[in-house]
C-alpha positions in Angstrom: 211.3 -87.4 -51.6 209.2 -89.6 -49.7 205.3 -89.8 -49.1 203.4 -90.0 -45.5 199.6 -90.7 -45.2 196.8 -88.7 -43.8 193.3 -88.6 -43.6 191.0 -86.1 -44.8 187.6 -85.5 -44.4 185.6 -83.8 -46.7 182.1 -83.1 -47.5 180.2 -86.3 -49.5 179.3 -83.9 -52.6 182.8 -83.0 -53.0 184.1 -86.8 -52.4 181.4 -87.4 -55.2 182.6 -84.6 -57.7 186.3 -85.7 -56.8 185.9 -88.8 -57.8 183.7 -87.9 -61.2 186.5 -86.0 -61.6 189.1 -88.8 -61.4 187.5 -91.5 -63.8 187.3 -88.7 -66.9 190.9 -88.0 -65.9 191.4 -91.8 -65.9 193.4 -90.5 -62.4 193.2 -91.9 -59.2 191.4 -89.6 -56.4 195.1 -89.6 -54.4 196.7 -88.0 -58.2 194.4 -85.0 -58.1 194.5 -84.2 -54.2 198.3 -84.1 -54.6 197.9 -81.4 -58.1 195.7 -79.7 -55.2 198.0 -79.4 -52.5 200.9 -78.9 -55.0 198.8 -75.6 -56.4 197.7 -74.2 -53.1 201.2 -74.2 -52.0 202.7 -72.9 -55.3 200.0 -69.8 -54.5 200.7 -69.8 -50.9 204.6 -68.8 -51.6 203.9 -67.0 -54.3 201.4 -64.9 -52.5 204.1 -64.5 -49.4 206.6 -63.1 -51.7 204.2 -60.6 -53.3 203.3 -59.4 -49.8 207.5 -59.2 -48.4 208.2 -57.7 -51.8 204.6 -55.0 -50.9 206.1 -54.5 -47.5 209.8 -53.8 -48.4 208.1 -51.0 -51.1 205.9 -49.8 -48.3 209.0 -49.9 -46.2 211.1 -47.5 -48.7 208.7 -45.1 -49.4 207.2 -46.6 -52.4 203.6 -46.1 -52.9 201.2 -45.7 -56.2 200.4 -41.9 -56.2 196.6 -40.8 -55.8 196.6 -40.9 -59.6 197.9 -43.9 -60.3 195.1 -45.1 -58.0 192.4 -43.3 -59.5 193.1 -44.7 -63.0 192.8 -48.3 -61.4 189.8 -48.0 -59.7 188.1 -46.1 -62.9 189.3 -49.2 -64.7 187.3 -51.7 -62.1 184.7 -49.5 -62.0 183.7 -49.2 -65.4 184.1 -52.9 -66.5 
Protein backbone atom coordinates (compact mmCIF):
# COMPACT_ATOMS: atom_id res chain seq x y z
CA UNK A 1 0.00 0.00 0.00
CA UNK A 2 1.36 3.22 -0.74
CA UNK A 3 1.43 6.61 1.29
CA UNK A 4 0.29 10.28 -0.02
CA UNK A 5 0.88 13.55 1.95
CA UNK A 6 -1.34 16.06 3.32
CA UNK A 7 -1.48 18.84 5.45
CA UNK A 8 -3.21 19.32 8.58
CA UNK A 9 -3.85 22.05 10.68
CA UNK A 10 -4.41 21.88 14.11
CA UNK A 11 -4.66 23.88 17.09
CA UNK A 12 -0.83 24.91 18.75
CA UNK A 13 -1.81 23.20 22.21
CA UNK A 14 -2.65 20.05 20.58
CA UNK A 15 0.57 20.26 18.06
CA UNK A 16 2.29 20.80 21.59
CA UNK A 17 0.66 17.73 23.45
CA UNK A 18 1.20 15.65 20.14
CA UNK A 19 4.52 16.10 20.12
CA UNK A 20 5.05 15.56 24.14
CA UNK A 21 3.35 12.75 23.27
CA UNK A 22 5.75 11.50 20.60
CA UNK A 23 9.26 11.92 22.46
CA UNK A 24 7.86 9.56 25.68
CA UNK A 25 6.72 7.23 22.85
CA UNK A 26 10.23 7.68 21.36
CA UNK A 27 7.57 7.93 18.04
CA UNK A 28 7.63 10.34 15.51
CA UNK A 29 4.45 12.89 15.34
CA UNK A 30 3.64 11.25 11.59
CA UNK A 31 3.51 7.32 13.76
CA UNK A 32 0.85 8.55 16.08
CA UNK A 33 -1.44 10.57 13.54
CA UNK A 34 -1.45 7.43 11.48
CA UNK A 35 -2.59 5.04 14.97
CA UNK A 36 -5.22 8.05 14.95
CA UNK A 37 -6.64 7.88 11.65
CA UNK A 38 -6.19 4.08 11.71
CA UNK A 39 -8.68 4.09 15.09
CA UNK A 40 -11.14 6.57 13.89
CA UNK A 41 -11.74 4.52 10.91
CA UNK A 42 -11.69 1.06 12.65
CA UNK A 43 -14.74 2.98 14.79
CA UNK A 44 -16.20 4.60 11.84
CA UNK A 45 -16.97 0.95 10.18
CA UNK A 46 -17.56 -0.55 13.02
CA UNK A 47 -20.15 1.97 14.03
CA UNK A 48 -21.80 1.72 10.32
CA UNK A 49 -22.21 -1.99 10.77
CA UNK A 50 -23.81 -1.59 14.25
CA UNK A 51 -26.25 0.94 12.70
CA UNK A 52 -27.07 -1.53 9.12
CA UNK A 53 -27.21 -4.44 11.56
CA UNK A 54 -29.99 -1.76 13.99
CA UNK A 55 -31.75 -0.97 10.88
CA UNK A 56 -32.19 -4.48 9.31
CA UNK A 57 -33.65 -5.46 13.20
CA UNK A 58 -35.81 -2.38 13.02
CA UNK A 59 -36.60 -3.46 9.47
CA UNK A 60 -37.89 -7.15 10.72
CA UNK A 61 -39.83 -6.24 13.47
CA UNK A 62 -37.15 -6.52 16.13
CA UNK A 63 -37.32 -4.14 18.91
CA UNK A 64 -36.37 -4.41 22.84
CA UNK A 65 -39.80 -4.58 24.54
CA UNK A 66 -40.85 -1.72 27.06
CA UNK A 67 -39.29 -3.94 29.70
CA UNK A 68 -36.32 -4.69 28.38
CA UNK A 69 -36.02 -0.97 28.23
CA UNK A 70 -37.05 -0.12 31.56
CA UNK A 71 -34.35 -2.44 33.16
CA UNK A 72 -31.67 -0.45 31.12
CA UNK A 73 -32.48 2.80 31.86
CA UNK A 74 -32.95 1.83 35.79
CA UNK A 75 -29.49 0.45 35.32
CA UNK A 76 -28.05 4.14 34.02
CA UNK A 77 -30.09 5.69 36.25
CA UNK A 78 -29.06 4.37 39.40
CA UNK A 79 -25.20 4.20 38.72
Amino acid sequence: MGTEAFSVRADSKKVKQLDRIAKQQDRSRNYLVNQAIDQLLELHAWQSERVKVGIKAAEEGRFASDADMARIFNKFENA
